[in-house]
C-alpha positions, -999 to 999 in steps of 0.1 A, spaced: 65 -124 16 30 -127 19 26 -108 55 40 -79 25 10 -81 3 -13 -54 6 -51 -57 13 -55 -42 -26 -25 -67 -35 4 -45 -40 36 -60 -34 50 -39 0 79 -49 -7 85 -31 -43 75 -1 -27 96 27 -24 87 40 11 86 4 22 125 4 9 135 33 23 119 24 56 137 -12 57 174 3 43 169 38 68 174 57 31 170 94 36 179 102 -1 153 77 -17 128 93 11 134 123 -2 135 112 -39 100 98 -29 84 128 -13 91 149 -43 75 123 -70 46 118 -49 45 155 -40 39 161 -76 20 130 -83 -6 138 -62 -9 176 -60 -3 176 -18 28 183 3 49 151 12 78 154 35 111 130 37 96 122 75 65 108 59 83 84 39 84 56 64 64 21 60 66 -15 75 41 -24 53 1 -26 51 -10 -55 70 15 -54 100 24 -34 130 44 -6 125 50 28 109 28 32 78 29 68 56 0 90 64 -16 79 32 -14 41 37 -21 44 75 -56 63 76 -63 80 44 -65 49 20 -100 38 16 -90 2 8 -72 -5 36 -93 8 62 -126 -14 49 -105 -43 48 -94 -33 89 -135 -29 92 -142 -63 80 -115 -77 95 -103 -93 60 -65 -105 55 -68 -89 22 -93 -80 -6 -92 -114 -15 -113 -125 13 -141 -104 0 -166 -117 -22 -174 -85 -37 -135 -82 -50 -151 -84 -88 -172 -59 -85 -152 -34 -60 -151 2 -72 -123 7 -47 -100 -20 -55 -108 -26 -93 -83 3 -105 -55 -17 -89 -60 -51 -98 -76 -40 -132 -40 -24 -139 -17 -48 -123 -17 -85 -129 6 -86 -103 -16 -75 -76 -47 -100 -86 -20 -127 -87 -12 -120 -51 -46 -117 -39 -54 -150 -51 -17 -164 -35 -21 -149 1 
């Protein structure tokens, strides 16, 4: 489980394009493209909807695999996860998630 925690500290596994991905869903792709679609104001497509998860080899959607910022510093400075950072408490980045998710800090602090 922990290889499916996030570098912000979401749990991969929970996440619907990381579902999809693992059960080769096209309906919950498509399901997931249209609520993200409208969530965030872009186009999404059913083929984007494919993820192995943050921190490991594979497909990733566009968004996780070069457009999110808090990924790509933790690939930079080569941290397993926000955790590692020092500056987690005061991370303008990250703060939204964890400040909003128990969940996400509680992994942090377990990976």
């Amino acid at each position: 489980m922990k290889d499916f925690i996030a570098y912000c500290g979401l749990d991969c596994e929970k996440c619907d394009a990381f579902i999809a991905t693992k059960n080769n869903d096209d309906e919950l792709r498509i399901k997931t493209a249209k609520l993200w679609s409208e969530m965030n104001g872009v186009e999404i497509t059913k083929e984007m909807i494919n993820c192995e998860g943050c921190r490991t080899n594979g497909v990733k959607t566009p968004f996780c695999d070069s457009l999110c910022p808090i990924r790509q510093c933790g690939l930079e400075k080569k941290y397993a996860t926000c955790g590692d950072c020092e500056k987690i408490n005061k991370c303008d980045m990250v703060s939204m998630i964890i400040g909003n998710n128990k969940d996400a800090l509680d992994n942090l602090k377990n990976v």
